[in-house]
C-alpha positions as a Markdown table, in Angstrom:
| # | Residue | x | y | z |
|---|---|---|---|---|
| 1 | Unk | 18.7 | 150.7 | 79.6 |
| 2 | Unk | 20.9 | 153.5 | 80.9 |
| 3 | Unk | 22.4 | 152.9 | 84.5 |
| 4 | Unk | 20.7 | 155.7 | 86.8 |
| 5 | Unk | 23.5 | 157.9 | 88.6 |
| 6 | Unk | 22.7 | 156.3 | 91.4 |
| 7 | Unk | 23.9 | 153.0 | 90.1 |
| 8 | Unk | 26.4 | 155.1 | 88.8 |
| 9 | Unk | 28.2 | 155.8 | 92.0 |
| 10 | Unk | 27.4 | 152.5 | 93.9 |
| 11 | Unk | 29.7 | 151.4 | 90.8 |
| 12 | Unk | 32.0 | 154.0 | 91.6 |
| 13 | Unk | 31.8 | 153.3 | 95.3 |
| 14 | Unk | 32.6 | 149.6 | 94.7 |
| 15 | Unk | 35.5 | 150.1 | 93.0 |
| 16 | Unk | 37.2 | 152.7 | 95.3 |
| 17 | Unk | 36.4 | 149.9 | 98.2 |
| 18 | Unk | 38.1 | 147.1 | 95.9 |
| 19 | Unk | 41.6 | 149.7 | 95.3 |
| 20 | Unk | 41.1 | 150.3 | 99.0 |
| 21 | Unk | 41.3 | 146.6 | 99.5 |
| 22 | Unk | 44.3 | 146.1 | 96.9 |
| 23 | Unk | 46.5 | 148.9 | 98.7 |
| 24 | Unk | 46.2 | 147.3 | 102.1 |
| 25 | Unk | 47.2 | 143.7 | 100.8 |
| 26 | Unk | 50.5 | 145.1 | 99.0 |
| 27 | Unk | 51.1 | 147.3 | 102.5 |
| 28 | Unk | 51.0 | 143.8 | 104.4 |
| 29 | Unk | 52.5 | 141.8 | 101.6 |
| 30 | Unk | 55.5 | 144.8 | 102.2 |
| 31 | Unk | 55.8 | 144.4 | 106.0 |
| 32 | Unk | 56.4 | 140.7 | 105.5 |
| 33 | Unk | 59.0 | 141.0 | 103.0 |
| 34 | Unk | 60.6 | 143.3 | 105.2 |
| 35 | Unk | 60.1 | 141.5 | 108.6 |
| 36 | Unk | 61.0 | 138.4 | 106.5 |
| 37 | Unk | 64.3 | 139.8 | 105.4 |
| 38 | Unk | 65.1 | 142.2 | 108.6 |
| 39 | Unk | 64.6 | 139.2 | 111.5 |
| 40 | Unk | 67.2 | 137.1 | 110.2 |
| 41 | Unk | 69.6 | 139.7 | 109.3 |
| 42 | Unk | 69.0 | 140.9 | 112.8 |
| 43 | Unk | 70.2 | 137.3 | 114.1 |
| 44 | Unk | 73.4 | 137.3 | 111.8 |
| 45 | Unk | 74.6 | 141.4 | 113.6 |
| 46 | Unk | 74.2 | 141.8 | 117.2 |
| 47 | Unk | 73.8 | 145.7 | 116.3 |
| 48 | Unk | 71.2 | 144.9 | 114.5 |
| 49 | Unk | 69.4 | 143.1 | 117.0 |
| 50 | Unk | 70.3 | 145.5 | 119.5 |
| 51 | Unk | 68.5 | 148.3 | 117.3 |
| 52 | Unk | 65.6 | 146.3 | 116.6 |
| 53 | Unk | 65.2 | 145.2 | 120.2 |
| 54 | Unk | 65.2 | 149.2 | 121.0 |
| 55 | Unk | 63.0 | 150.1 | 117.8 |
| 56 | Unk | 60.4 | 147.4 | 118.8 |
| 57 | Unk | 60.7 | 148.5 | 122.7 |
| 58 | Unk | 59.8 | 152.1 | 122.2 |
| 59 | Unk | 57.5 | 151.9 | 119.1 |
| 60 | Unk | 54.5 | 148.8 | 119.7 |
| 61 | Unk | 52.0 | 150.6 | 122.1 |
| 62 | Unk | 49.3 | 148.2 | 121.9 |
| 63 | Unk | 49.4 | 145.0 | 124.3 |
| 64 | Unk | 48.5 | 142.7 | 122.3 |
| 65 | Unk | 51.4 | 143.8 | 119.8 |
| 66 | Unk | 53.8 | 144.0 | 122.7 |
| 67 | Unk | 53.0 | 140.5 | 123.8 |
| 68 | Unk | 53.2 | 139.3 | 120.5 |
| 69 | Unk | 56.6 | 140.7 | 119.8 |
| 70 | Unk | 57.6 | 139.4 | 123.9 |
| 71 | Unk | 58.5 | 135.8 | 122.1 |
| 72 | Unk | 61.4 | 137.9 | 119.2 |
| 73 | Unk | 62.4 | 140.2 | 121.5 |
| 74 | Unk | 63.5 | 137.0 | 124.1 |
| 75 | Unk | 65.3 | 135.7 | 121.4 |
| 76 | Unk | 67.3 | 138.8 | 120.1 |
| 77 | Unk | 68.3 | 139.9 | 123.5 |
| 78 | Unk | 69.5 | 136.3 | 124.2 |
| 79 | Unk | 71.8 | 136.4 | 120.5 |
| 80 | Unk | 73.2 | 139.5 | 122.1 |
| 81 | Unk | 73.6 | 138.5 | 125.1 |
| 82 | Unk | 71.8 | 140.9 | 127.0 |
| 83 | Unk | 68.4 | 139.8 | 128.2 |
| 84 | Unk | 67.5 | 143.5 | 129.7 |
| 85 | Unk | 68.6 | 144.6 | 126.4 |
């Protein structure tokens, strides 16, 4: 039996939510390959951590990102010895 064309684009609709899915788990899987290389790079070059103490300042707006982030931020501006940083 022929699917209708509303089965048709349920189908169609099911697979655009799956790619959906499949393009925000490589975005994530991306932003922990990066944080998981740039963090300890960061606590090898005290520019580094200075820039990404400054980056991470002025970009999270959200709270609960800021508090968070409180915890790395502690630690970078104690490497460079700066805890106002």
């Amino acid at each position: 039996m022929p699917r209708t064309i509303d089965q048709q684009i349920a189908e169609a609709e099911n697979r655009v939510q799956r790619l959906k899915t499949k393009k925000r788990t490589k975005d994530t899987r991306r932003k922990i390959i990066v944080g998981a290389t740039v963090i300890p790079a960061a606590f090898k070059d005290k520019k580094l951590a200075r820039y990404l103490v400054r980056l991470l300042e002025t970009s999270l707006t959200r709270e609960v990102d800021k508090q968070d982030a409180e915890p790395l931020l502690d630690e970078l501006r104690k490497f460079i010895g700066d805890d106002q940083a």
